[in-house]
C-alpha positions in Angstrom: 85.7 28.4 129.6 86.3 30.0 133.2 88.8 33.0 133.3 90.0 34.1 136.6 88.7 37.9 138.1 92.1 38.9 138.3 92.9 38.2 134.8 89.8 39.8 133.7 90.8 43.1 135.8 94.2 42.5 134.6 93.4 42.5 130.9 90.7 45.9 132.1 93.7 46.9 133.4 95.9 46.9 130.2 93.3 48.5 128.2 92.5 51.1 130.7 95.7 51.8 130.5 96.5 51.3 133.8 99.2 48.7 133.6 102.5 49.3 135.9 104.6 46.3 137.1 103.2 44.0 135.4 103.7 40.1 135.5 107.4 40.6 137.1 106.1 42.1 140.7 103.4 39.0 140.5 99.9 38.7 143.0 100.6 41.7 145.3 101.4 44.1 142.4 98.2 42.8 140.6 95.7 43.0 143.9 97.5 46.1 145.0 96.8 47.9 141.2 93.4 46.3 141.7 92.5 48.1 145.0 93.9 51.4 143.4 91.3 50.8 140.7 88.1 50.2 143.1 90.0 53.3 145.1 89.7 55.5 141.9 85.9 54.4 141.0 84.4 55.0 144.8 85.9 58.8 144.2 84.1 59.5 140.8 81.2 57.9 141.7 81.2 60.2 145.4 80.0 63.7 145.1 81.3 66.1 148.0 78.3 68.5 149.1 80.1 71.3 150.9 82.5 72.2 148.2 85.7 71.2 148.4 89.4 73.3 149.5 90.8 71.6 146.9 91.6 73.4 144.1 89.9 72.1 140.5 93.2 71.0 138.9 93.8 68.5 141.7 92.4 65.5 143.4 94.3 64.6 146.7 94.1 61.3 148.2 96.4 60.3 151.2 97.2 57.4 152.7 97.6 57.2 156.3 99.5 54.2 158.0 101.6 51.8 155.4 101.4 51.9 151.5 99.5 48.7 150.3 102.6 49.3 147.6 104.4 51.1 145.1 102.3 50.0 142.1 99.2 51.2 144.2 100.6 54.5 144.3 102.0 54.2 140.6 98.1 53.4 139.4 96.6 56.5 141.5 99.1 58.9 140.3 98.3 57.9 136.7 94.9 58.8 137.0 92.8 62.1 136.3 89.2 62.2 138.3 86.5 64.8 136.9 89.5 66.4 134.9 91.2 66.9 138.1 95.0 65.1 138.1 95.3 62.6 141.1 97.8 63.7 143.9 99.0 61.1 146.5 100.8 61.8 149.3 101.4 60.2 152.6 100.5 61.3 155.9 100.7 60.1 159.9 97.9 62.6 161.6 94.4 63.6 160.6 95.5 66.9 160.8 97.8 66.8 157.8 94.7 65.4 155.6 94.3 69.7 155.1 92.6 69.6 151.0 92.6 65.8 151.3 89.3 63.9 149.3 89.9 60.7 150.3 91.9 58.8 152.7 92.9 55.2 152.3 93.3 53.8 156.0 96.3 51.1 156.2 95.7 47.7 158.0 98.7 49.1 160.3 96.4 52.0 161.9 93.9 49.3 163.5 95.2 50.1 166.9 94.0 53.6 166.8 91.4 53.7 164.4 88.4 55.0 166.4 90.0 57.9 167.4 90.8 58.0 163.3 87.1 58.3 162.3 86.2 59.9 165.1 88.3 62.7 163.8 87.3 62.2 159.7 84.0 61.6 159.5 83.7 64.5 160.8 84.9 66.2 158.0 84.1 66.1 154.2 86.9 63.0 153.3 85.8 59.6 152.0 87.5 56.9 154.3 88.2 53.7 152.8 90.6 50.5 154.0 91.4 47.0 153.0 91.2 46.4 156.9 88.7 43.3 158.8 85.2 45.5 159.9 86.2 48.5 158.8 82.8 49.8 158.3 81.4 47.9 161.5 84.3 50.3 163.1 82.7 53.3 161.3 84.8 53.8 158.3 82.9 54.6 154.9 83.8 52.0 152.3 85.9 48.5 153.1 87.3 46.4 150.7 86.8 43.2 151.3 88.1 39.1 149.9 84.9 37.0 148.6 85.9 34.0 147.4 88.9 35.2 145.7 87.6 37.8 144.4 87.7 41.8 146.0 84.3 43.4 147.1 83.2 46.2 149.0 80.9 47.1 151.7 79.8 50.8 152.7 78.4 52.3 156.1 76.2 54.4 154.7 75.3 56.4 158.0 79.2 57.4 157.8 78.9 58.8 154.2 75.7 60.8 155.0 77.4 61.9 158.8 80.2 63.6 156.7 77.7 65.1 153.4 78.9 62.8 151.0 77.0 61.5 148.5 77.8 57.9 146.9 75.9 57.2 143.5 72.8 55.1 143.5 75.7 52.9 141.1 77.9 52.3 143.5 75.7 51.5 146.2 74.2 48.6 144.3 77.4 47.0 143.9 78.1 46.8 147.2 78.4 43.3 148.7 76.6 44.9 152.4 75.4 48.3 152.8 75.1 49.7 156.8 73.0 51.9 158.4 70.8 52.1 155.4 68.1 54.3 157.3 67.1 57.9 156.1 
């Protein structure tokens, strides 16, 4: 019997606990909730070296550029990470990302996104996007379509330039790893 990945993430999904729009919003709900999901497991499985300004009780992620969709926001926001509730907010500048763990990069910032990274990877925020050689461009962790299914890839140079710390579980998931030297 074969069983589609997105039905196996989707049933995950439903026992996680995780479901939001369901069936009625169709594909892009379901991929959307599934690149919330991959978003939520690269920041517990990340460890931020130099301490955070974030307070304990909260995790902040923002998304810079357009929201993949509201069902991506509803799946963060549901979500606790190291005991910490998830906070999502959107922003338009690196210099609002102030507390900010992670940043998911829209497809819709590809016109100025080396000046983007240029900017975070110098600080301590975990840059990820759904966007075409997004770690060839010096983000951090890109989702990415393999034969229908959603993988990932990670410039690992970018992760160490900013003291993060990705676990040895997460790297050996990844479809491609860059800049893999010590």
């Amino acid at each position: 019997m074969h069983v589609s990945f997105y039905r196996i993430i989707a049933l995950i999904l439903l026992v996680c606990g995780l479901h939001g729009a369901g069936v009625a919003n169709g594909v892009q709900s379901d991929e959307s909730q599934i690149k919330a999901v991959f978003v939520l497991n690269f920041a517990k499985l990340t460890e931020w070296q130099n301490g955070h300004a974030n307070d304990n009780s909260t995790f902040s992620i923002a998304i810079l550029g357009k929201t993949p969709s509201p069902a991506f926001i509803k799946t963060l926001q549901s979500q606790t990470i190291r005991g910490a509730k998830v906070s999502v907010r959107h922003i338009d500048e690196v210099a609002e990302a102030r507390g900010v763990r992670l940043i998911f990069i829209s497809a819709t910032e590809r016109y100025r996104l080396s000046g983007l990274l240029r900017e975070l990877n110098q600080q301590n925020i975990l840059t990820v996007s759904d966007m075409t050689g997004f770690c060839e461009a010096g983000g951090m962790i890109g989702l990415i379509p393999v034969q229908n299914r959603l993988n990932f890839e990670v410039n690992l140079a970018a992760v160490r330039k900013s003291h993060l710390v990705l676990s040895s579980q997460l790297l050996k998931l990844a479809r491609t790893i860059y800049g893999n030297t010590p």
